[in-house]
C-alpha positions in Angstrom: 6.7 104.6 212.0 6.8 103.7 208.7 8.2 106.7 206.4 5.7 108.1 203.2 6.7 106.6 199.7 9.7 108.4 198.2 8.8 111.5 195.7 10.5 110.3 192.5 8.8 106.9 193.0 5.3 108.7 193.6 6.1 109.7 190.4 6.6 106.7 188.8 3.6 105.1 189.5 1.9 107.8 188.1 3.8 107.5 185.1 1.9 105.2 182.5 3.4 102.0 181.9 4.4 102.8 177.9 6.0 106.4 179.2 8.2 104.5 181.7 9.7 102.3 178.9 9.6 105.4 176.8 12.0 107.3 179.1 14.1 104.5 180.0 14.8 104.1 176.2 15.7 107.6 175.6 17.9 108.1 179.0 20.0 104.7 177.2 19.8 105.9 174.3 21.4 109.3 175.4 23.8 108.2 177.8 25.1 105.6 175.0 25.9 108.1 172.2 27.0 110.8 174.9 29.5 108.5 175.8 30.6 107.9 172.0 31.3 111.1 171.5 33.1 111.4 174.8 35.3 108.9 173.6 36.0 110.8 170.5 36.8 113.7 172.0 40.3 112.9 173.7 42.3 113.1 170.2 42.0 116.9 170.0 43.0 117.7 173.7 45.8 115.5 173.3 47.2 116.7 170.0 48.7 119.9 172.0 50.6 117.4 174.3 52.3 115.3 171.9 53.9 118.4 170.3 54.1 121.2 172.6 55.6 124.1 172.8 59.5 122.5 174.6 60.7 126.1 174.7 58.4 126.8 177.2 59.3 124.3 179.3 62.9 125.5 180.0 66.1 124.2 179.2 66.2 120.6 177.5 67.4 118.7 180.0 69.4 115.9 177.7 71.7 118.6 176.5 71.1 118.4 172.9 71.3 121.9 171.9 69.9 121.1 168.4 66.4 119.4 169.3 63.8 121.9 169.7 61.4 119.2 170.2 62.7 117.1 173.3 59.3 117.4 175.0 57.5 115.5 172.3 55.9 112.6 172.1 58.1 110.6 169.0 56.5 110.0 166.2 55.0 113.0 166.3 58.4 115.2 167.2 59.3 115.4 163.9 58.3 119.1 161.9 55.8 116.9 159.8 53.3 116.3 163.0 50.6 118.0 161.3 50.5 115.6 158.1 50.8 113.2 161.2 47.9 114.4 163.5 46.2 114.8 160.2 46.5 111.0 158.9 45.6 110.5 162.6 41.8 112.4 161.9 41.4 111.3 158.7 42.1 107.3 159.9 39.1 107.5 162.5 36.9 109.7 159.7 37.5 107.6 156.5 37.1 104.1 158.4 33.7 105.6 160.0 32.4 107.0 156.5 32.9 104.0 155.1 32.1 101.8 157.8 28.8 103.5 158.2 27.2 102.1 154.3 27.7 98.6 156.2 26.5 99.3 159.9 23.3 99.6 159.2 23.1 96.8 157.1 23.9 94.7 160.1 22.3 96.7 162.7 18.9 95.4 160.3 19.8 91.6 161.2 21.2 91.9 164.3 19.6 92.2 167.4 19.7 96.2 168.3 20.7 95.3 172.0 23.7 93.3 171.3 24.6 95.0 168.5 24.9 98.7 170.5 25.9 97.3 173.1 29.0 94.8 171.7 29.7 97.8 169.9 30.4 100.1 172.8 32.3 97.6 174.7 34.9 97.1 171.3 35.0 101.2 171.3 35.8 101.6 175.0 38.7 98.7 174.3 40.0 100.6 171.3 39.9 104.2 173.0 41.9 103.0 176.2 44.4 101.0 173.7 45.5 104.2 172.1 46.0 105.3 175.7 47.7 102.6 176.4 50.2 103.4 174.2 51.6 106.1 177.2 51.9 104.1 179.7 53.0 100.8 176.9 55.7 103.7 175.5 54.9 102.8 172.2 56.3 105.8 169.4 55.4 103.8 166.2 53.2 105.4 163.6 51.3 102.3 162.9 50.2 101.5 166.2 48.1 104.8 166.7 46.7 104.7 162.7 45.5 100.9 163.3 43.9 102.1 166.4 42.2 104.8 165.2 40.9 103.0 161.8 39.4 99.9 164.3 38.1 102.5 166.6 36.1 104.1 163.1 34.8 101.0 162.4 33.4 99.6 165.7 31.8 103.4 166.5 29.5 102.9 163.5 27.5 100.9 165.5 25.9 103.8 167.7 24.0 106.0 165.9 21.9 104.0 163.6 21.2 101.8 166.7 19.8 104.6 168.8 17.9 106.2 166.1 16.4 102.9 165.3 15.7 102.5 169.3 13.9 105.8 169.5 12.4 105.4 166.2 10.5 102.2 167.3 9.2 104.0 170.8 8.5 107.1 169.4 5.7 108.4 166.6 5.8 111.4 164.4 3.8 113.9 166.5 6.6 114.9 169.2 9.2 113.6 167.3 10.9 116.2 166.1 11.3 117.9 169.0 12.1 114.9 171.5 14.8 114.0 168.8 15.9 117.9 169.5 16.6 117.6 172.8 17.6 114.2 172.9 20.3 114.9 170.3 22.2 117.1 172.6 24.2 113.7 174.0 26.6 114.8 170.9 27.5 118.3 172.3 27.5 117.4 176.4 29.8 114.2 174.8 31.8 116.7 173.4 31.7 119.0 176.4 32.2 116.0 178.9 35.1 114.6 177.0 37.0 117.8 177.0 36.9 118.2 180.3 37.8 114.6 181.2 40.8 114.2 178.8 41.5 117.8 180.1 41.7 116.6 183.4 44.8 114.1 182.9 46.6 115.9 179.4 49.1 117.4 181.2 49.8 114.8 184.0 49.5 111.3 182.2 47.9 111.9 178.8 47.4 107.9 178.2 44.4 108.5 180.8 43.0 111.1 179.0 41.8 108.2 176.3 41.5 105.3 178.9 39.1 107.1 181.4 36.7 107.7 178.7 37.2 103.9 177.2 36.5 102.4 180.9 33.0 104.8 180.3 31.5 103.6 177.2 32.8 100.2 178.3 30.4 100.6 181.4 27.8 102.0 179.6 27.9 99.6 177.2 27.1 96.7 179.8 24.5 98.6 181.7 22.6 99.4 177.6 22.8 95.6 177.7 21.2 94.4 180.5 18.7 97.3 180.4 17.6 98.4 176.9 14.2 97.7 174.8 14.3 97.5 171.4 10.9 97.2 170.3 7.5 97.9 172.5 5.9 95.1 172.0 8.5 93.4 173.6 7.7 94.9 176.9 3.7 94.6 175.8 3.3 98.4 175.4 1.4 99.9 172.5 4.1 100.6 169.2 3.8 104.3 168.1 1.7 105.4 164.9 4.2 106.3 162.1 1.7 107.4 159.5 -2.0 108.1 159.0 -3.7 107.8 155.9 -2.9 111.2 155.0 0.6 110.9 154.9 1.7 111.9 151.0 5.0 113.7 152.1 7.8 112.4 150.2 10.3 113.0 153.3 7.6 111.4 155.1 6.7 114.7 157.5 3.5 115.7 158.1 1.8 117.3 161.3 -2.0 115.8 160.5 -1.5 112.6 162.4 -3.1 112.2 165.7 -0.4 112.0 168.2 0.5 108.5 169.3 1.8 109.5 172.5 -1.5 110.8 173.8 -2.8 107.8 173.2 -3.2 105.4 176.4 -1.9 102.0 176.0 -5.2 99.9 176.2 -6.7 102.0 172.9 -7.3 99.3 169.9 -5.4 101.4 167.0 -2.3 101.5 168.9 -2.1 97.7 168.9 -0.9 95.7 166.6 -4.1 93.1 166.3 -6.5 95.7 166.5 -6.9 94.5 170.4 -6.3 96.3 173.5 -2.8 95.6 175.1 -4.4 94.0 178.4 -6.1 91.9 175.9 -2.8 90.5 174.5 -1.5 89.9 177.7 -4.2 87.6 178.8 -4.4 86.0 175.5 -1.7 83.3 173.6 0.4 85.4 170.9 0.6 84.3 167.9 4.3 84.4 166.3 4.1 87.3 163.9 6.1 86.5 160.4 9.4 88.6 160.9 9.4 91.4 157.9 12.8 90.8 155.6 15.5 93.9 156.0 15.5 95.9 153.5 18.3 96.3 150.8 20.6 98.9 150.3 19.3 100.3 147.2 16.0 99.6 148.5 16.6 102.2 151.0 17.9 104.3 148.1 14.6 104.5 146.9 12.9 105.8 149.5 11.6 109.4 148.8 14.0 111.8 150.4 16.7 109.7 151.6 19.6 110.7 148.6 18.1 114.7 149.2 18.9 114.7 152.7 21.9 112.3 152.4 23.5 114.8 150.3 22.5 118.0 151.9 24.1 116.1 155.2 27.5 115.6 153.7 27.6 119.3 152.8 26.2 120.0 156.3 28.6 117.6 158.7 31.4 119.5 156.1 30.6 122.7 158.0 30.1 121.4 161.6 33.3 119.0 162.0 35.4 121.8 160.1 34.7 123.3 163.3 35.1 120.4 165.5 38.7 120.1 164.3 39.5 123.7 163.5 37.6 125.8 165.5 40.3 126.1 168.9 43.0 126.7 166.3 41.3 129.7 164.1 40.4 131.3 167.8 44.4 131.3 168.6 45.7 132.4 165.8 43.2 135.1 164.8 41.7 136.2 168.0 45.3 135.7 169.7 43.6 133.9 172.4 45.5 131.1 174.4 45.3 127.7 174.0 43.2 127.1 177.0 40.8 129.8 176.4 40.3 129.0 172.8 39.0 125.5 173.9 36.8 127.3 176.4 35.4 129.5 173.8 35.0 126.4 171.0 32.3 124.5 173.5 30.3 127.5 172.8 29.9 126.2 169.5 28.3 123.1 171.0 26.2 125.0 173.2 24.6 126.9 170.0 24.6 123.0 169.0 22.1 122.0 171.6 19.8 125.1 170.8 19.9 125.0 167.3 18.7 120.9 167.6 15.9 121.8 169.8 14.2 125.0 167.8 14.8 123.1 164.5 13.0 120.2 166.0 10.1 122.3 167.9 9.8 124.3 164.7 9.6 121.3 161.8 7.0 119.3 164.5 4.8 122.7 164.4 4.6 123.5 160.5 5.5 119.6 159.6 8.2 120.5 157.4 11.7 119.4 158.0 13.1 119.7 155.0 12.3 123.7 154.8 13.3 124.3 158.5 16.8 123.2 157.3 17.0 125.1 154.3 16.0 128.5 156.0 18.8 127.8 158.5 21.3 127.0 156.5 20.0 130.3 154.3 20.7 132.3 157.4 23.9 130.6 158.5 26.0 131.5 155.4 26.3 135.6 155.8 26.5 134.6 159.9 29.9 132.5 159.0 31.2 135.4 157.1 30.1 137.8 159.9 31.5 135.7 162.5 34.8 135.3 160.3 35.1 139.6 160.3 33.3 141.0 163.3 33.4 138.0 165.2 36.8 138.4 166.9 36.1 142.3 168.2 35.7 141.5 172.0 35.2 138.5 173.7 31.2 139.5 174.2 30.8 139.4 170.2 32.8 135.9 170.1 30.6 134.4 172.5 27.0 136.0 171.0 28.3 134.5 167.3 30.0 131.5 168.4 26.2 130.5 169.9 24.2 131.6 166.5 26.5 130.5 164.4 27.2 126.5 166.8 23.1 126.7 166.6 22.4 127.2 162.7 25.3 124.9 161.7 23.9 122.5 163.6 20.5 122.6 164.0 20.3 121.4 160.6 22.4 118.2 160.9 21.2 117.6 164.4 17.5 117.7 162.5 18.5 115.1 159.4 20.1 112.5 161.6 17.2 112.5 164.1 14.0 112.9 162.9 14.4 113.1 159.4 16.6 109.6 159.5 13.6 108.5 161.7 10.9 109.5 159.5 12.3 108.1 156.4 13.1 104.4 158.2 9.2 104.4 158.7 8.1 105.4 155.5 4.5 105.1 154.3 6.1 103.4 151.2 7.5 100.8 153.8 4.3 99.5 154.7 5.4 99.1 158.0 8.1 97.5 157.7 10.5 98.6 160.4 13.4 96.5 159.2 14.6 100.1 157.2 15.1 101.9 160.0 19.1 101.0 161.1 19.4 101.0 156.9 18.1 104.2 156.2 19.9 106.0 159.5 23.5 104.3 158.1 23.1 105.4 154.7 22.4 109.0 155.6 25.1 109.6 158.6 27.4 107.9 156.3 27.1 110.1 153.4 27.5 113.3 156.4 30.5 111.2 157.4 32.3 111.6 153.9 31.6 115.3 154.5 32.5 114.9 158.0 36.0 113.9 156.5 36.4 116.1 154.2 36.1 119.7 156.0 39.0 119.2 158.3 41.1 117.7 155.2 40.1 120.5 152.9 40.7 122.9 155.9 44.3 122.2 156.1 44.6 122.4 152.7 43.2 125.5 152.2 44.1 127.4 155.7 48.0 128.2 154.0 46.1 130.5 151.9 44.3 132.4 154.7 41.1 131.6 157.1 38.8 134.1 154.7 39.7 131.4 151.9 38.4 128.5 155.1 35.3 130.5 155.5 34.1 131.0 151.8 34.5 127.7 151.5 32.4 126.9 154.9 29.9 128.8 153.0 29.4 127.3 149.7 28.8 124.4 151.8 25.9 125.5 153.1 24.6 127.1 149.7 25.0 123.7 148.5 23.4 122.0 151.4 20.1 124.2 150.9 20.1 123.9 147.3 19.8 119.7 147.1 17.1 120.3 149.2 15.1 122.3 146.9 12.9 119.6 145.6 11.7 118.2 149.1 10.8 122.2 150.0 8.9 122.6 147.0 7.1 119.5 147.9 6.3 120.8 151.4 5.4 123.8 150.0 3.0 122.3 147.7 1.5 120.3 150.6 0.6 123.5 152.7 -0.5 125.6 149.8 -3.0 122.8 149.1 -5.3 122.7 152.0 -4.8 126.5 152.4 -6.2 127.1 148.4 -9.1 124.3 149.2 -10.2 126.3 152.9 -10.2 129.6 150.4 -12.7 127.8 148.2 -14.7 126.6 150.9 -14.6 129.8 152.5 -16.0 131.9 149.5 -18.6 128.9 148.8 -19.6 129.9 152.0 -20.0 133.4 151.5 -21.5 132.8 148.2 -24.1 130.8 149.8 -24.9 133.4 152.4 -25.4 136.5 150.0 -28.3 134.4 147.9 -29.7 133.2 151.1 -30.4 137.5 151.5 
């Protein structure tokens, strides 16, 4: 007796043919940059192994009454292993910020597939070599600082790869808050690679960073054999980016029809004006291939230097946390080390559902650029509540950790999803999707300087005491939300616009009725 077909692939069948494609793209998608920042992760879990705490550990067992440091991992045994751990960050950070300007560049002549996935596969190699370096006993400073700066450069391929991917499958109608949802690969990387490097830090901390290489190496082969780029490679229907109505300078607006409820044999959804059963049966013509788009062409682009800037101020605040976070929790909240980094993935947590609600909320009132500014409003006086009230008992750490993880990043989440997204199809494109890798590189790369910054201006600055950290977290954000300003007024403008002309219709309308008495 043969057995009934199996659930899931029931399922699939029922699936249309576009939404199949569609999901395979964002599981690829999400599994690829999950497994970016999984690789990125190992570097702070590590840190506490290369200096730790010999005193601890007993007697040294070398006899050498005057080195406190025996259990250390030379060159960082010396008292200056901060300004080492430091140039350590700030390697991987710099080389990404500026590797970022030229990413996209590429990632606009390459072909997305090879690039992403060539890229992974030279990021899992980097990642294991500095692990390497364990079991290779290698204690020269170079070594690590050469690793880390190639490992910077090669990691800029991901993310304007898998916006661009997304951004080709995906229209403006759910966008917002598929983006939302699928953005949380960068806190469950974050999470996962914790808990991986955790796994071997105290054993064999070389495996620690070649576990999570031999990952994105493997995910990096499986993205290549198995990922899209555009839909009209597979014959599906490509996504509507803009209607006629579209005036938004950020390029957001609600009033399109969504593309996704759309079925795939439906003429304005092709790119002939045909059906998509028609193109099959029919010879294609070779379309002329649209040239990339410069760099200050992308520049131009309504919106893009707005939400550039209010990125870098905004990826400031969220990596200051990414690098400091675990050390504030021990030395203010007297915590240990283990269950500081328990309580810092809370912040990623708050991540994941600050992302979704700012991308459910900007799809429903069509305005991404205000959703950011009123969280970013409300996250400055939660940072300095968090910094005075948030260390009472462990209940209050974990409720502000969450609200304070999900209004720091809801924002960023927001700009390098769908806002990147939106403004690589601009109407002022004409829809040329050559902009989108562009457009996605220039705006992580200016968050990337930020990025940088926080955790270098945090050590600077910590010396002088963690309130000095947190005002400073602060005027970030006030800054973030100000170089917004203009792209809320716009939105604002748009919505007061068709509410003031349904007033005027509405007392035309009762006009008309009272003279009809």
């Amino acid at each position: 007796m043969r057995a009934a077909l199996a659930p899931g692939v029931r399922l699939l069948r029922a699936l249309p043919r576009d939404s199949r494609y569609r999901g395979l793209t964002l599981v690829l998608t999400f599994l690829s940059y999950t497994s970016y920042h999984l690789s990125r992760k190992p570097i702070s879990i590590v840190k506490s192994q290369l200096h730790p705490n010999c005193s601890a550990l007993g007697p040294n067992p070398h006899n050498d009454s005057n080195n406190t440091n025996w259990c250390s991992w030379a060159p960082f045994d010396g008292d200056n292993y901060k300004e080492l751990f430091g140039a350590l960050d700030n390697a991987f950070l710099v080389a990404y910020a500026i590797g970022m300007f030229i990413s996209g560049i590429f990632g606009e002549r390459l072909p997305l597939r090879y690039y992403l996935s060539g890229g992974m596969v030279l990021s899992g190699l980097f990642t294991a070599l500095f692990g390497l370096g364990y079991f290779w006993d290698i204690h020269v400073l170079w070594y690590f600082i050469v690793v880390q700066v190639c490992n910077g450069l090669v990691q800029t391929t991901g993310w304007p790869a898998v916006v661009a991917c997304v951004g080709n499958w995906f229209g403006k109608g759910k966008r917002g808050l598929i983006m939302g949802i699928w953005n949380s690969h960068t806190s469950v990387g974050n999470i996962l690679g914790s808990l991986i490097a955790g796994a071997w830090v105290s054993s064999a901390w070389g495996l620690s960073f070649v576990v999570p290489g031999i990952i994105i190496f493997a995910v990096g082969i499986i993205c290549f054999f198995f990922l899209v780029e555009y839909p009209e490679d597979v014959d599906c229907s490509p996504p509507l980016h803009h209607t006629a109505s579209d005036d938004d300078p950020g390029g957001v607006t609600t009033s399109e029809k969504d593309p996704e409820a759309v079925t795939s044999n439906e003429g304005p959804l092709s790119l002939s004006g045909q059906s998509t059963v028609d193109h099959s049966n029919s010879p294609k013509e070779p379309a002329e291939e649209p040239e990339a788009i410069s760099f200050l062409g992308a520049l131009r682009i309504p919106g893009v230097v707005e939400f550039s800037l209010c990125l870098l101020f905004a990826k400031l605040v969220s990596y200051t946390f990414l690098y400091w976070l675990p050390l504030y929790i021990v030395n203010v909240a007297h915590f240990g080390a283990k269950e500081a980094g328990d309580l810092s993935t809370l912040f990623d947590v708050g991540g994941i559902l600050g992302g979704i609600f700012a991308g459910l909320i900007s799809d429903y009132t069509g305005g991404r650029a205000t959703t950011c500014c009123v969280m970013l409003v409300v996250a400055a006086p939660m940072l300095f509540l968090y910094n005075h009230v948030g260390q009472n008992g462990i209940g209050t750490s974990i409720a502000m950790l969450i609200i304070c993880g999900a209004l720091v990043n809801g924002p960023y989440a927001l700009i390098t999803t769908a806002v990147s997204a939106d403004l690589g199809t601009h109407e002022s494109l004409k829809g040329n999707a050559k902009a989108l890798s562009t457009v996605t590189a220039i705006i992580d790369g200016t968050g990337s300087v930020g990025a940088a910054l926080g955790p270098l201006l945090a050590g600077l600055i910590s010396p002088t005491g963690w309130n000095n950290v947190f005002y400073m977290l602060i005027a970030a954000d006030v800054l973030a939300c100000l170089l917004l300003a203009r792209v809320v007024v716009k939105e604002a403008r748009g919505w007061c616009g068709p509410m003031a002309r349904q007033r005027g219709s509405s007392v035309q309308l009762t006009e008309s009725v009272m003279d009809g008495k």
